[in-house]
Chimera marker file (.cmm) of the C-alpha trace (Angstrom):
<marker_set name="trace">
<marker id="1" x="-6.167" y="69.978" z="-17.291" r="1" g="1" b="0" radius="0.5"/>
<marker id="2" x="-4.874" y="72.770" z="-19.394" r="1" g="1" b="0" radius="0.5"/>
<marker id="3" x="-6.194" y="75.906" z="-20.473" r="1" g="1" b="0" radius="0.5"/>
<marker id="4" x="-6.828" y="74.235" z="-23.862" r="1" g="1" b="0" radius="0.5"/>
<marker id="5" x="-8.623" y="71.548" z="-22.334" r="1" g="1" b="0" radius="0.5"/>
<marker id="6" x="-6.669" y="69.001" z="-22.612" r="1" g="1" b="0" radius="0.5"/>
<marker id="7" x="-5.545" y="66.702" z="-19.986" r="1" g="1" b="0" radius="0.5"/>
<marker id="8" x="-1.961" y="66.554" z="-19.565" r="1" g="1" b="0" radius="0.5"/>
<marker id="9" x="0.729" y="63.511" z="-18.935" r="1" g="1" b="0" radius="0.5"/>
<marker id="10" x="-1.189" y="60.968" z="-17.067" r="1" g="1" b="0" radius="0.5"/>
<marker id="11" x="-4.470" y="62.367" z="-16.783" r="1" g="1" b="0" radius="0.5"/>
<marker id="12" x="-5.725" y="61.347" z="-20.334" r="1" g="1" b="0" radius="0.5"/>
<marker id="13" x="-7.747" y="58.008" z="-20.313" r="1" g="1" b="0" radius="0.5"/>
<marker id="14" x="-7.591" y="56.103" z="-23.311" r="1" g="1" b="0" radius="0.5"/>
<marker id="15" x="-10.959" y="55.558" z="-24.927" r="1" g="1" b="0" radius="0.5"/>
<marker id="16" x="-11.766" y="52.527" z="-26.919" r="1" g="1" b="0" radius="0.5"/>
<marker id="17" x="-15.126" y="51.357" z="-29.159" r="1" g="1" b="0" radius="0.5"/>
<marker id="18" x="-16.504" y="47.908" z="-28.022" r="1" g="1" b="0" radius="0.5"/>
<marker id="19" x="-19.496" y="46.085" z="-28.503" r="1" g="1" b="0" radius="0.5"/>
<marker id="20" x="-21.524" y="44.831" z="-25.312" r="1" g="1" b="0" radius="0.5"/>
<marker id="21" x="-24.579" y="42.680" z="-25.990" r="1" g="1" b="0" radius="0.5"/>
<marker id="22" x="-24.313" y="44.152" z="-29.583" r="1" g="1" b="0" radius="0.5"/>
<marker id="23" x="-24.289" y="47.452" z="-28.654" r="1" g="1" b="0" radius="0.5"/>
<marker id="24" x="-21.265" y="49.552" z="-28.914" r="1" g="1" b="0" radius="0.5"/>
<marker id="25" x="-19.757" y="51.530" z="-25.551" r="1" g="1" b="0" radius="0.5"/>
<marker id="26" x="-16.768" y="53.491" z="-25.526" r="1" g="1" b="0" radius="0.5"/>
<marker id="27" x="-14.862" y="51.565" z="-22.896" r="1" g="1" b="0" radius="0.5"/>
<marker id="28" x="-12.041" y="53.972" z="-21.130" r="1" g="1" b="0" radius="0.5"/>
<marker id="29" x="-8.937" y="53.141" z="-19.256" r="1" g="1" b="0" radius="0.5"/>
<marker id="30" x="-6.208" y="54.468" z="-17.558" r="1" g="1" b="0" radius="0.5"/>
<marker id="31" x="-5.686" y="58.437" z="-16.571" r="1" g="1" b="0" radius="0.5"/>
<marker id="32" x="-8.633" y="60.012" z="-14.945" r="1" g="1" b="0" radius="0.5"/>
<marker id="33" x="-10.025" y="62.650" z="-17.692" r="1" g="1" b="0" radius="0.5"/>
<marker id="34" x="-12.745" y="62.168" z="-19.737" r="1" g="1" b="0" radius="0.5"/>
<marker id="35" x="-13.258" y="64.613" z="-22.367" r="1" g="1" b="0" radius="0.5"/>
<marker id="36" x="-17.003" y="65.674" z="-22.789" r="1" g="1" b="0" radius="0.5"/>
<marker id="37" x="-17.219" y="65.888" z="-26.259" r="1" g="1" b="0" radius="0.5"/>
<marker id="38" x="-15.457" y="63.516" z="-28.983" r="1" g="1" b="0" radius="0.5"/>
<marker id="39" x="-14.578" y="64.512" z="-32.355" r="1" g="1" b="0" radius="0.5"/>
<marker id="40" x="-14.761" y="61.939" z="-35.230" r="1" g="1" b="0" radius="0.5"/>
<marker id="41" x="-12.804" y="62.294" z="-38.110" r="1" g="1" b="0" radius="0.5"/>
<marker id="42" x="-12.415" y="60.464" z="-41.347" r="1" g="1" b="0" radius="0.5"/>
<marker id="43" x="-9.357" y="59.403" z="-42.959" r="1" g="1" b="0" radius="0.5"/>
<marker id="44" x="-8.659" y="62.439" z="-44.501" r="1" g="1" b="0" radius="0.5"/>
<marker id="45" x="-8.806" y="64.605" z="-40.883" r="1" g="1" b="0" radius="0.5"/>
<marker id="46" x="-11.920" y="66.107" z="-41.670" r="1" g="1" b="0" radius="0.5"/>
<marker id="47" x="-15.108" y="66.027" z="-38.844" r="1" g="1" b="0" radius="0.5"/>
<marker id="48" x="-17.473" y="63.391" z="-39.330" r="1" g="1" b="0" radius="0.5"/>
<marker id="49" x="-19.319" y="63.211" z="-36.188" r="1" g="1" b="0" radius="0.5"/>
<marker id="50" x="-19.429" y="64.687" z="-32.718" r="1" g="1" b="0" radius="0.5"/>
<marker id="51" x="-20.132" y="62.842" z="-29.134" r="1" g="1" b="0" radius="0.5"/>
<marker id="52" x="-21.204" y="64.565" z="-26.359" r="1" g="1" b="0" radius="0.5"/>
<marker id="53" x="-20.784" y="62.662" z="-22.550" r="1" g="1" b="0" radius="0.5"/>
<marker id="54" x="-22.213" y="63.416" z="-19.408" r="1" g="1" b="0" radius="0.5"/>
<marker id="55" x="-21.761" y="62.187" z="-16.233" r="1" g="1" b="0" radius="0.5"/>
<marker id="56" x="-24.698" y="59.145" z="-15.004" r="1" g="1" b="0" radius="0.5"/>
<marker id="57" x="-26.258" y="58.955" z="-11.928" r="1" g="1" b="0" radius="0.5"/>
<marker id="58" x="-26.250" y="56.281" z="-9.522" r="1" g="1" b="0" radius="0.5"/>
<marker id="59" x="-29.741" y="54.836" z="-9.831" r="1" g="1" b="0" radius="0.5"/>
<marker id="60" x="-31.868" y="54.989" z="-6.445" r="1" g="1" b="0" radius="0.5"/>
<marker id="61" x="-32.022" y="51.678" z="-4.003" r="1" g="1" b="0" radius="0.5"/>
<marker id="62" x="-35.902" y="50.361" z="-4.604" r="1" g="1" b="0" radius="0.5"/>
<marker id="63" x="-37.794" y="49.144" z="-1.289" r="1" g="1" b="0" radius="0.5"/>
<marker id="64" x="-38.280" y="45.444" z="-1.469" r="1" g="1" b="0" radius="0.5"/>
<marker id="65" x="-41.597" y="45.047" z="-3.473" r="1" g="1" b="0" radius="0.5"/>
<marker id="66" x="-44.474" y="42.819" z="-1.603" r="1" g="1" b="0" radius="0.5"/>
<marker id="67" x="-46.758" y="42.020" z="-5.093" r="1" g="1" b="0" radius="0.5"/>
<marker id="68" x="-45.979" y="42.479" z="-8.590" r="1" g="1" b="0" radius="0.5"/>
<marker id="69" x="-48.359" y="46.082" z="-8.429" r="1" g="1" b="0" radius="0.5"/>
<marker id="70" x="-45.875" y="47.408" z="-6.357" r="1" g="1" b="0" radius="0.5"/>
<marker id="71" x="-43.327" y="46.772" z="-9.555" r="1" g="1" b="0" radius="0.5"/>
<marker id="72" x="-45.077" y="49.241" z="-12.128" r="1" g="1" b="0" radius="0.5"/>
<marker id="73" x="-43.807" y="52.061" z="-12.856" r="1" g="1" b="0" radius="0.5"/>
<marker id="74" x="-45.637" y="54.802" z="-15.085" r="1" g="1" b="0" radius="0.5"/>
<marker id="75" x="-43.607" y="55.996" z="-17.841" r="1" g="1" b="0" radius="0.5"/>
<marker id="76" x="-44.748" y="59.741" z="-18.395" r="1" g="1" b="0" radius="0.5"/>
<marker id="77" x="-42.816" y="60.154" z="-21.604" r="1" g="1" b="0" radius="0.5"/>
<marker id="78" x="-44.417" y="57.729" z="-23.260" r="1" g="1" b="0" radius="0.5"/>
<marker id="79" x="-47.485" y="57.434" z="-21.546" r="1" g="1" b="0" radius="0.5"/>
<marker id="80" x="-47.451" y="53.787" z="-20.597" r="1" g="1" b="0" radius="0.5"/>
<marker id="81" x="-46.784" y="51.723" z="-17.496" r="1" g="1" b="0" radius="0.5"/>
<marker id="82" x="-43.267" y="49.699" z="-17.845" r="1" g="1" b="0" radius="0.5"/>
<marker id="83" x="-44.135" y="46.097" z="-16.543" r="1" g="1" b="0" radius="0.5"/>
<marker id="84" x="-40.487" y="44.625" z="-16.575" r="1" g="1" b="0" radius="0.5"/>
<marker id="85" x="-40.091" y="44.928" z="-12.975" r="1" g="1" b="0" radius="0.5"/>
<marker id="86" x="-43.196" y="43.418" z="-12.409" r="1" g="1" b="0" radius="0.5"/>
<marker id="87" x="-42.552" y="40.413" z="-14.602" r="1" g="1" b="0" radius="0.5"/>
<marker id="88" x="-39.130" y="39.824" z="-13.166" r="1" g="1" b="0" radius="0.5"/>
<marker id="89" x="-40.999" y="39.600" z="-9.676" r="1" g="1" b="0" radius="0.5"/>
<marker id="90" x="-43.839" y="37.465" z="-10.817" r="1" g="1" b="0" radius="0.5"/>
<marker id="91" x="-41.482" y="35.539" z="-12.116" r="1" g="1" b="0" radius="0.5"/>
<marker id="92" x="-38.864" y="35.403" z="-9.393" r="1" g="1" b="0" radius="0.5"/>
<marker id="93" x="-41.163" y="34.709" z="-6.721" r="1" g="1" b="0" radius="0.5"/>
<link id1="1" id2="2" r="1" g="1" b="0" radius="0.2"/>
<link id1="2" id2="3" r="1" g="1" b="0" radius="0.2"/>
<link id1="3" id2="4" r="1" g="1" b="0" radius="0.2"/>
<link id1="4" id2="5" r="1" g="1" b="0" radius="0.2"/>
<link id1="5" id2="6" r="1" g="1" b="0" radius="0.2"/>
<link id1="6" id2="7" r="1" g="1" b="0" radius="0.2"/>
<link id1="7" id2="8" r="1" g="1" b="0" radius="0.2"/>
<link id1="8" id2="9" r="1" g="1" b="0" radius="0.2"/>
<link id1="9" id2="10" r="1" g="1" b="0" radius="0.2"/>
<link id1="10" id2="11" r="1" g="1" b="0" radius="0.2"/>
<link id1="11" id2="12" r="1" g="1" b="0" radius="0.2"/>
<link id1="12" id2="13" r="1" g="1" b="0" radius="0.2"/>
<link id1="13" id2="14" r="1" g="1" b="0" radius="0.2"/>
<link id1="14" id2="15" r="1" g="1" b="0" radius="0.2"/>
<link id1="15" id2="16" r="1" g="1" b="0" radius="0.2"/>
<link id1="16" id2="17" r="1" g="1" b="0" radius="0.2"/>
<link id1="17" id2="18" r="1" g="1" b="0" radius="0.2"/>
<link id1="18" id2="19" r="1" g="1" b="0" radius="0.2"/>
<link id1="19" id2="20" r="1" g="1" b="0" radius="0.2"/>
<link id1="20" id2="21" r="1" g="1" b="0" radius="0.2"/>
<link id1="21" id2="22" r="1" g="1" b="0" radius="0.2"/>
<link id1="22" id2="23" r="1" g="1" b="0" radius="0.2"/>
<link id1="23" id2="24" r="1" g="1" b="0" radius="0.2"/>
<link id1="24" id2="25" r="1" g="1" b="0" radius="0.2"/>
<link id1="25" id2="26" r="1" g="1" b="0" radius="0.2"/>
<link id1="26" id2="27" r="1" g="1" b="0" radius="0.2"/>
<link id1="27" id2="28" r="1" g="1" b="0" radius="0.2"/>
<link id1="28" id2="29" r="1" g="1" b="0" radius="0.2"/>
<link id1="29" id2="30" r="1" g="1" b="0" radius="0.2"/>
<link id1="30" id2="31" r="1" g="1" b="0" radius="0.2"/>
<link id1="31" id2="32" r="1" g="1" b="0" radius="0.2"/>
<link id1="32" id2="33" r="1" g="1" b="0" radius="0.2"/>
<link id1="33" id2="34" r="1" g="1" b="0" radius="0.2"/>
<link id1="34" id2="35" r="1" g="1" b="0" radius="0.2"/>
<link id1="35" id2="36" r="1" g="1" b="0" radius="0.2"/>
<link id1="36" id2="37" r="1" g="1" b="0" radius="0.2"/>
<link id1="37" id2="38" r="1" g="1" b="0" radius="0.2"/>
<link id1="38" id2="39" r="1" g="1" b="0" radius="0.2"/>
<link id1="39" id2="40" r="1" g="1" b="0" radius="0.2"/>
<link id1="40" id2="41" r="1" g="1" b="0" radius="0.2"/>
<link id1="41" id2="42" r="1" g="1" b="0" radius="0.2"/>
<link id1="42" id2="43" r="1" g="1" b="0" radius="0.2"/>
<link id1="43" id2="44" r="1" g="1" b="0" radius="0.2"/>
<link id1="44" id2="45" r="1" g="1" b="0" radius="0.2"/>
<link id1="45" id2="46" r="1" g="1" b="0" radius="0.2"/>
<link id1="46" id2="47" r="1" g="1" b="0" radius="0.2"/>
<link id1="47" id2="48" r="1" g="1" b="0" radius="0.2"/>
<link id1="48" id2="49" r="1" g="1" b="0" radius="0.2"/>
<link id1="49" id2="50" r="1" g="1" b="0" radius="0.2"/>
<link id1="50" id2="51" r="1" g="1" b="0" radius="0.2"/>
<link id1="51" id2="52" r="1" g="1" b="0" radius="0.2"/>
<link id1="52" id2="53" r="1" g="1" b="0" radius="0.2"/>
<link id1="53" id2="54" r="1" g="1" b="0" radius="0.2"/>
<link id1="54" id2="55" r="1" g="1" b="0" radius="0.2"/>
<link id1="55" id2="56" r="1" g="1" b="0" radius="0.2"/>
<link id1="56" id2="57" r="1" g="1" b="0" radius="0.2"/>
<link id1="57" id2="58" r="1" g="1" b="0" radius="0.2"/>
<link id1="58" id2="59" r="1" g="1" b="0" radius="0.2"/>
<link id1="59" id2="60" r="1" g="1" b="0" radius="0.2"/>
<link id1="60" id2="61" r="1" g="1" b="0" radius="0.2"/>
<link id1="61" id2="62" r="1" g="1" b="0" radius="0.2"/>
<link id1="62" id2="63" r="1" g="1" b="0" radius="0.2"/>
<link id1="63" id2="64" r="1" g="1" b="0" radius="0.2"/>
<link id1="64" id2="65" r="1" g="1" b="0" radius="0.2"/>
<link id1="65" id2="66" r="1" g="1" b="0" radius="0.2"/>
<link id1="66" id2="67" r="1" g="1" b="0" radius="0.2"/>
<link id1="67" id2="68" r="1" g="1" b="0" radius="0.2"/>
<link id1="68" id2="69" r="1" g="1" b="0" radius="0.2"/>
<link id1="69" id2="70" r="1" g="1" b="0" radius="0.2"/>
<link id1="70" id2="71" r="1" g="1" b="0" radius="0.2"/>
<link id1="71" id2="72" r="1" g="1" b="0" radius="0.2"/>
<link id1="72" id2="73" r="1" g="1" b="0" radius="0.2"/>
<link id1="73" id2="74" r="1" g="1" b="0" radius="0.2"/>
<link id1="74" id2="75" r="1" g="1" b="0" radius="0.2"/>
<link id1="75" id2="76" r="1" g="1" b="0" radius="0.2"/>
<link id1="76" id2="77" r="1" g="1" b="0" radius="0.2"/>
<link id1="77" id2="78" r="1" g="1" b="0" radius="0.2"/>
<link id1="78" id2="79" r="1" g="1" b="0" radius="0.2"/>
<link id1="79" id2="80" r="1" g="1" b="0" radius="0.2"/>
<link id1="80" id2="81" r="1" g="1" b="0" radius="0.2"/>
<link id1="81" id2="82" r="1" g="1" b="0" radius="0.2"/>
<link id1="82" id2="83" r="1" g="1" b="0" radius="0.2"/>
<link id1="83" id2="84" r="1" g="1" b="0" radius="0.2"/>
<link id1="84" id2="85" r="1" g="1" b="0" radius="0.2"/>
<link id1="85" id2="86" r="1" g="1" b="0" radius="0.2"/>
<link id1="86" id2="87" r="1" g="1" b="0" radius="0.2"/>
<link id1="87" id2="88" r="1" g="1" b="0" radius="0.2"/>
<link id1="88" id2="89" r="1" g="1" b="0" radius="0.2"/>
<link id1="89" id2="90" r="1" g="1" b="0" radius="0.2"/>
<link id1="90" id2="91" r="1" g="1" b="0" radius="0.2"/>
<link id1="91" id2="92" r="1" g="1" b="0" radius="0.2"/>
<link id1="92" id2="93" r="1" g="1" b="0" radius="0.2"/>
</marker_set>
């Protein structure tokens, strides 16, 4: 990348707004930059919006679970215990 940050020749990806299971994802392709923050702007050229990206983490490997307990997980943020794990077990098994 530049001193402007911007990537240069083939180092910009091309970004692109899908929708996955309703939900809309940028979907990028090509290059290998990936700017961290995305300007929007109207018609007109003026700012609209702003997007911010930051790398994700590869989720941890979980130990094979024995019972459907072993599932839970506490959710301290919201103060409740998130059961999908469990279900999917229960109902797996």
């Amino acid at each position: 990348m530049s001193e402007k940050n911007q990537p240069e020749g083939t180092e910009a990806s091309t970004l692109a707004l899908e929708y996955k299971d309703g939900q809309p994802v940028i979907a990028v392709s090509g290059g290998s930059a990936i700017p961290p923050k995305v300007t929007v702007v109207d018609e007109q050229g003026n700012p609209v919006a702003l997007y911010s990206a930051e790398a994700i983490t590869k989720p941890q490997a979980r130990a094979a679970f024995t019972t459907a307990d072993h599932a839970l997980t506490y959710e301290v943020e919201h103060g409740l215990f998130d059961v999908s794990y469990a279900a999917a077990w229960q109902l797996g098994r």
